[in-house]
Phi, psi and omega in degrees: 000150167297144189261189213279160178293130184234015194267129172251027148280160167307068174347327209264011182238024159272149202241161154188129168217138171259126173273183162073024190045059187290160170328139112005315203271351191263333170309317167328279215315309194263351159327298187303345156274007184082036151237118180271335173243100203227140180216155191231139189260142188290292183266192170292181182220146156299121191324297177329289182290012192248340186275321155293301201306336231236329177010277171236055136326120181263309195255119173233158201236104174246164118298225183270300178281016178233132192254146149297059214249189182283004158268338172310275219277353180277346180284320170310054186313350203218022183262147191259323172209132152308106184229108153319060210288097165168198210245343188249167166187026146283026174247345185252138193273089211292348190308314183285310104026278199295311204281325177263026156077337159339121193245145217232105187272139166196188188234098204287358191232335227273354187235014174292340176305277195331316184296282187336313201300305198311334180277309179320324194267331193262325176301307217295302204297317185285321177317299213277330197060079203248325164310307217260315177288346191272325170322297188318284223300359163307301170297332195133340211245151182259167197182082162243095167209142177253008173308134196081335180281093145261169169263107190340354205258145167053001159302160184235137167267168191217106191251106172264101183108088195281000128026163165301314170277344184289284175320327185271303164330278205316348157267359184244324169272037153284320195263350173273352180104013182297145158268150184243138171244124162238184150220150176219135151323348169240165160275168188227181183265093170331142165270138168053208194245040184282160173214137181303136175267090167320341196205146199282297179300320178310343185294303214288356167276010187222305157339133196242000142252101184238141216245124152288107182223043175253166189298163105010030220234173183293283204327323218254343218268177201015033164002297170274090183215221200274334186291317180245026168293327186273355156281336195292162184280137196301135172061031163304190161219152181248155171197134211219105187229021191263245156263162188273339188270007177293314178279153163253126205276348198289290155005286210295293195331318175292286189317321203261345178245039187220315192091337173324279176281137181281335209185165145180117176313110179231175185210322168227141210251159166315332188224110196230160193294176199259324176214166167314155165120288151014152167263140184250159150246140167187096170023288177299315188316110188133343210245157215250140184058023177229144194229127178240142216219174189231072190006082190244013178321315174250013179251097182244178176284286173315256165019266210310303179276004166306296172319320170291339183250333158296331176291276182330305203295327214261316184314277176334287201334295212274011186242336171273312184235044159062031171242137211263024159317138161078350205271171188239047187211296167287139173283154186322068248185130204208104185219138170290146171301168223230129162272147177056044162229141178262149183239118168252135178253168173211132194218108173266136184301120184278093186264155193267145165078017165281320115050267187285346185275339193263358187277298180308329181250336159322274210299327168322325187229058197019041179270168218220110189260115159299304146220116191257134177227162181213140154240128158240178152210193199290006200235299183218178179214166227243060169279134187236133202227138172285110189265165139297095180013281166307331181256010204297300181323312168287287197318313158314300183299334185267352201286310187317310181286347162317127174309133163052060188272143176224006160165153202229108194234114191279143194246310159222000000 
């Protein structure tokens, strides 16, 4: 639940709005601190239209499909933070984000069960050729046959990005009787009796399930493609529940009509349509053993309102007491409230000598700092300073006026 109002701005002339059909639980959440103007959108918006919409957005609520770019945030006058209700926060151009002091949330943990499960099941289903049969028995034809049909127990799974979700699989196909292998680019500690890999090929030659759980990234985009595909154990299965640029899907088809794969899960595409409804496209469509889903990884009941209620709590933290735990734009910063004091944030281009120039001119015109805390990072840095009551108003009008102030907000 929310906690009780500690704010001396109007709530009701705060604006937030979610886009994507976000949870309940986060519209819950802040009706229930007493912000009355919260309004929730079905889908993404389009640039054009989200650059009218934002105007005077203070809180905006996205997913996966609605991008941030920098006409976005420049249309965005009065907006204070972002909250990414999903596990990325590559659709926000957090670089544009960072300079205009916006602080930028999301919920990197809160759908890893759902993803887990969902692969324990797509394995289950491909392993079993559970795809093909369930096609015939659609058509007409009975296929009660176990030729191709196996069991998860004593299969090795191959997990590449060892991850929050990596990690979490690797204990649930443990208890199924799986051997687990991963690889990461960093080290990570095994869970259980999983074991570490040098290499992306040693993994994908020995494994007869191999998971995809890594970022978005240049290093990342075709991971998977025709070169080490030819590597994979011959009648593997792939399963890609990760990013859609990861895989190159033109490969996978080829590798999967050649038999080099047996199966394959795939959830997310280079390209995916903007809403239900939509015309879908794909390679993969048509092909035996392969089960494609429309990047439902995490979208479970649960999921969705863990994600409503984390995003909100981290949104809520910074618009009452200014704290940027979690966020990937303001630097980190986790402080109590002050009794008899107004709390000013200030978020500045990180430069030598702002600092001291905001010390200087407070104490130059007797205002009284009560409490000061400071964060930077490489772009900018985050101070929040505790006033004397009576002077916050001068203390606002001067912090504004500091060389390379990029924003000022009295928080109570």
């Amino acid at each position: 639940m929310a906690e009780k109002k500690i704010t001396s701005y109007p709530k009701e002339k705060i604006n937030i709005l979610f886009l994507e059909n976000i949870s309940d639980a986060a519209v819950q959440f802040f009706t229930a601190a007493g912000y009355s103007n919260v309004k929730k959108i079905a889908g993404a918006l389009p640039e054009e239209e989200l650059v009218a919409a934002i105007k005077n957005v203070h809180l905006l609520g996205i997913r996966s499909k609605t991008q941030i770019t920098k006409k976005v945030l420049d249309a965005a006058e009065k907006l204070q933070a972002i909250g990414c209700f999903c596990i990325g926060t590559n659709q926000v151009n957090l670089a544009e984000a960072t300079s205009k002091g916006v602080a930028v949330f999301n919920a990197p943990y809160s759908n890893t069960r759902s993803v887990a499960e969902l692969v324990i099941g797509a394995s289950i289903m491909l392993i079993r050729r559970i795809v093909d049969k369930n096609k015939a028995a659609h058509e007409g034809t009975w296929n009660k046959d176990a030729s191709g049909s196996y069991e998860l127990r004593g299969k090795t799974l191959g997990i590449i990005g060892y991850g929050n979700i990596g990690s979490q699989l690797s204990v649930l196909a443990e208890g199924l009787g799986m051997k687990v292998i991963f690889y990461d680019v960093e080290t990570k500690l095994p869970l259980g009796n999983a074991e570490s890999r040098k290499s992306l090929k040693e993994l994908v030659s020995t494994a007869d399930i191999i998971t995809l759980h890594v970022p978005e990234l240049a290093s990342t985009k075709n991971l998977i493609n025709k070169n080490n595909l030819k590597y994979f154990k011959k009648g593997s299965i792939l399963i890609n529940y990760a990013r859609g640029e990861v895989v190159d899907l033109d490969a996978l088809a080829k590798a999967l009509k050649e038999g080099q794969l047996g199966g394959a899960a795939i959830d997310v595409f280079p390209w995916e349509p903007e809403k239900n409804g939509d015309r879908f496209t794909s390679p993969l469509q048509g092909l035996s053993n392969v089960l494609l889903t429309p990047h439902i990884g995490g979208s479970t009941q649960e999921a969705q309102h863990n994600i409503g209620e984390d995003v909100s709590n981290k949104l809520f933290n910074y618009l009452e007491k200014g704290i940027t735990y979690g966020s990937h734009t303001v630097p980190a910063l986790s402080l109590p409230p002050q009794e008899g004091t107004h709390r000013i944030l200030h978020i500045h281009y990180n430069v030598p000598g702002v600092l001291s120039e905001i010390n200087t001119q407070l104490s130059k015109h007797h205002i009284n700092i009560l409490g000061q805390y400071l964060k930077t990072n490489d772009k900018i840095g985050y101070v929040v300073l505790d006033v004397d009551k009576g002077l916050s108003k001068n203390a606002v009008d001067l912090l504004r006026k500091v060389k390379d102030t990029i924003k000022v907000r009295v928080l109570y």
